[in-house]
N, C-alpha and C positions, 0 to 999 in steps of 0.2 A: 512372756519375754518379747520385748520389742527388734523388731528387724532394720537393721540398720541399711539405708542405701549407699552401697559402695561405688557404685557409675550413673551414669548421665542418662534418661532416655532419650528418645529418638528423638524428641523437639527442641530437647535442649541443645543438641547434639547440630542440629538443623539451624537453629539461631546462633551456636557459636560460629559456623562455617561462616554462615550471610553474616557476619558483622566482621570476621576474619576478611572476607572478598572487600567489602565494603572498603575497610583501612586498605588493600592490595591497590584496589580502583582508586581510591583518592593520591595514594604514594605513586599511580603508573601515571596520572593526569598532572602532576606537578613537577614531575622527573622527563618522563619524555617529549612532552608538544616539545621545547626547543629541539630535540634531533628529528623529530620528524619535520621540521621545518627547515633544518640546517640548508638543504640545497637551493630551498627556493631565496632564504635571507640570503645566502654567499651569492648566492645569482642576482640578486639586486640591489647588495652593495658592488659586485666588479663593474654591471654594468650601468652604475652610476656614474662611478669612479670614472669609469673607462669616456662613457661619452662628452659628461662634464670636461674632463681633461683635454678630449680633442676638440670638441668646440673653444673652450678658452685656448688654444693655442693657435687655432686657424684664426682667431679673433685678435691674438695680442702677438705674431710670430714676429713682430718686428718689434717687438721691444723684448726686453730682459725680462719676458714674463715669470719662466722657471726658476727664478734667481733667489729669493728669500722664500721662508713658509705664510708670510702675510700675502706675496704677489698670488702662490699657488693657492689660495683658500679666498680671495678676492674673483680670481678667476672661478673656482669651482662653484662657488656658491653664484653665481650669474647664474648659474645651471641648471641648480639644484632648487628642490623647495624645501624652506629651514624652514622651522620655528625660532631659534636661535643662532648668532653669530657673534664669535670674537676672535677678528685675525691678526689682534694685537697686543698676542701673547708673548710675554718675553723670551731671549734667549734660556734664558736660567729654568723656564718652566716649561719646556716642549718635553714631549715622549721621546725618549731613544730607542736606538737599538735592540737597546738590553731592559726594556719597561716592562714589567711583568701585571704590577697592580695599577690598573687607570682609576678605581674608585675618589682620590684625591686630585686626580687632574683634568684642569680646564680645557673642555673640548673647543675646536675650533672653531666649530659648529654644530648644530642638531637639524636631521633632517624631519621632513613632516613626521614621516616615517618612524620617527624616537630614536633614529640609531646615531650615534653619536660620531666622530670624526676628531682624528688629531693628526696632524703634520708635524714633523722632525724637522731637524734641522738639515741641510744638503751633506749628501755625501758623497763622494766621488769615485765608479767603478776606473779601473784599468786591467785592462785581459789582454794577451797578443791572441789575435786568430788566427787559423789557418794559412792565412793568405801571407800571416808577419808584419800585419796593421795591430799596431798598438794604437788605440782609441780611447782617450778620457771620455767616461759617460757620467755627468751630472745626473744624481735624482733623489728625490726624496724617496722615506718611507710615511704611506698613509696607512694610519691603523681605522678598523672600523671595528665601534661595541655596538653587533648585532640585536642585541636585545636594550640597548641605551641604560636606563638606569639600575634592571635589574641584575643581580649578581647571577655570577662571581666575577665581573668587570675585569678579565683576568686573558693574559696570552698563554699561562700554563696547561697544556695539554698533554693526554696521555693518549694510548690505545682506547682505554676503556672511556673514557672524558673527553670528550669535544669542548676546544677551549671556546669562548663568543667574543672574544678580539680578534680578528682577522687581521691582517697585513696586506697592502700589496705596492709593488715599486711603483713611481712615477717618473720616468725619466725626463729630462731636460727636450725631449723631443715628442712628450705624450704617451707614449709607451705608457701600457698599467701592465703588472707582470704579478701573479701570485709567487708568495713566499713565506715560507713557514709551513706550518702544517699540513695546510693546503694542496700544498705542493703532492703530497703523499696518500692523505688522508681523501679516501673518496666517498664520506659523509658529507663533505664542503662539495665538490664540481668531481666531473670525470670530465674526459677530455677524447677527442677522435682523432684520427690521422684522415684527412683527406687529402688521396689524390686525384691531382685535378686531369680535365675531362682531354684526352689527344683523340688523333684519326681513328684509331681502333676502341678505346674504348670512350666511347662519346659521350657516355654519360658521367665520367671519373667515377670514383667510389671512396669508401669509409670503412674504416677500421671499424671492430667492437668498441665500447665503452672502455676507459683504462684511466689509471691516474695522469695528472698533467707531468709525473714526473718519467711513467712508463713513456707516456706521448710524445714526449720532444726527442726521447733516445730512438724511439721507431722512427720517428721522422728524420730525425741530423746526423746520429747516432754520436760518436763523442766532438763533430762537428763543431767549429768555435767560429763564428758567423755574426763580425761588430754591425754588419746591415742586418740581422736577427736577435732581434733583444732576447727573445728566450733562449735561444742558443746558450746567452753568456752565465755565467755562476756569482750570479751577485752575494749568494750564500758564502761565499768565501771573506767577504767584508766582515760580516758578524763575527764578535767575538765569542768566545768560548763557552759564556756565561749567558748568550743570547736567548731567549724562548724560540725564535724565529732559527735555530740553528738544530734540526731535526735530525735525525740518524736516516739516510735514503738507503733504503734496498739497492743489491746489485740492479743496474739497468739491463734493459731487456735489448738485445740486437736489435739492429739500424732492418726494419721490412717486419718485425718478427709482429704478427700478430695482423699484418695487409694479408686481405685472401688473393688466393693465385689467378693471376688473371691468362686469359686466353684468348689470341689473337683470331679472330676469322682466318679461312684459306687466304682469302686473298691478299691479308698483311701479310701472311707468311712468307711469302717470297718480296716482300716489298724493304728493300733496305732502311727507308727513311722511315717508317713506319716502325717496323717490329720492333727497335729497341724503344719507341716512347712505350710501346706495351710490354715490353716484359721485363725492365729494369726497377721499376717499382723507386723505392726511396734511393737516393745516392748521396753518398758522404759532404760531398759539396754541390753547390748549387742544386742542392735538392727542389724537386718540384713541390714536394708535399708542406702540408701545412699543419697545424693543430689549431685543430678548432674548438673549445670549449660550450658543452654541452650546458643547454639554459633550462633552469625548470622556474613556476612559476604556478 
């Protein structure tokens, strides 16, 4: 009578594992490099964005440069180094607001880099601040597809899914402001509160790491501040329907998360002195600032 094998030995058993890992290692090598790159691409698209913008505006501040998406992408690409350029894209064909899929739309540009660029058409904040300055602020939205032509060329994002459309404002004054995800999400940038350096503490100091959205609330706290761009809630323009229109966590108290600072003896009895060291962030004309952390 023949014996029949009912299991696997131990080589088999051995080569099923190594060829199970094998498929693991090629599915973790074409899913994650984009997140583990996420900080360093979002870091050198903002500070492209960012620099590009303010050299074309110290360059063109007397003329109506912010005024169309052709003047703003004429200036940026001075900047920038493309491969490609077209900033004579129609009305009818710009990215909005509300664009979720870019796969069928003409970028404005392409940087060496591959990442792609599109400019909106202008839209106009209005917020009253604090003060009871009602300030129109012009600006476009510049979206960047971080990985240029590969998919999902998309703003829809989740918890679990980092979208590779990024957003960020450009206001009529050069202002780059993040928005969307971003804002939230600290697989994109974290951000610091630093405060800066008085009599007592002379070296100023920094917050931990935190989202830009924790950051600006430690910094201003619900502060509305038309000479501080980030102060203002451009997210209130978006409609409903937007990608760019994100669900934010309760914000965090105005100081919450600055470590406690301590005067020397000798500021202690010094009027002038002690309160730049012990008030930390204040509601208005706050000292502190947010600074957004660069990886690379």
């Amino acid at each position: 009578m023949t014996n029949k094998k009912l299991g696997m030995t131990l080589g088999e058993i051995l080569i099923t594992m190594s060829i199970m890992a094998f498929i693991a290692m090629i599915a973790i090598m074409t899913v994650k490099p984009f997140e583990k790159a996420l900080r360093s691409l979002y870091a050198r698209a903002f500070e492209s964005v960012a620099n590009a913008s303010y050299n074309a505006y110290i360059d063109n501040s007397e003329d109506t440069f912010f005024s169309t998406p052709k003047k703003l992408c004429e200036g940026l690409i001075e900047y920038m180094n493309t491969s490609y350029t077209n900033c004579d894209i129609a009305d009818g064909e710009l990215a909005t607001n509300q664009t979720t899929n870019f796969t069928d739309i003409e970028p404005h540009f392409i940087a060496s880099n591959a990442m792609r660029f599109y400019i909106t058409k202008q839209y106009e904040h209005t917020e009253e601040d604090d003060y009871g300055v009602d300030t129109p602020i012009k600006y476009f939205i510049v979206y960047v597809d971080l990985t240029g032509e590969r998919p999902p060329n998309s703003t829809v994002w989740s918890e679990k899914k980092a979208c590779d459309v990024v957003a960020f404002i450009v206001t009529e004054s050069a202002d780059v402001i993040p928005i969307g995800p971003p804002e939230i999400d600290t697989r994109y940038v974290t951000a610091t509160v630093s405060f800066p350096a008085c009599m007592c503490c002379k070296d100023g100091y920094n917050s931990t790491p935190m989202s830009y959205w924790d950051a600006k609330h430690v910094a201003w706290g619900d502060n509305i501040d038309s000479t501080e761009m980030m102060s203002l809630n451009f997210s209130n323009d978006l409609p409903a329907d937007s990608p760019l229109k994100v669900s934010y966590p309760t914000p965090p108290q105005l100081n919450n998360g600055l470590p406690a600072t301590t005067c020397p003896e000798s500021c202690e009895t010094n009027p002038t002195v002690q309160p730049c060291c012990k008030t930390g962030c204040t509601e208005e004309t706050s000292p502190c600032d947010v600074v957004f952390d660069q990886y690379y």
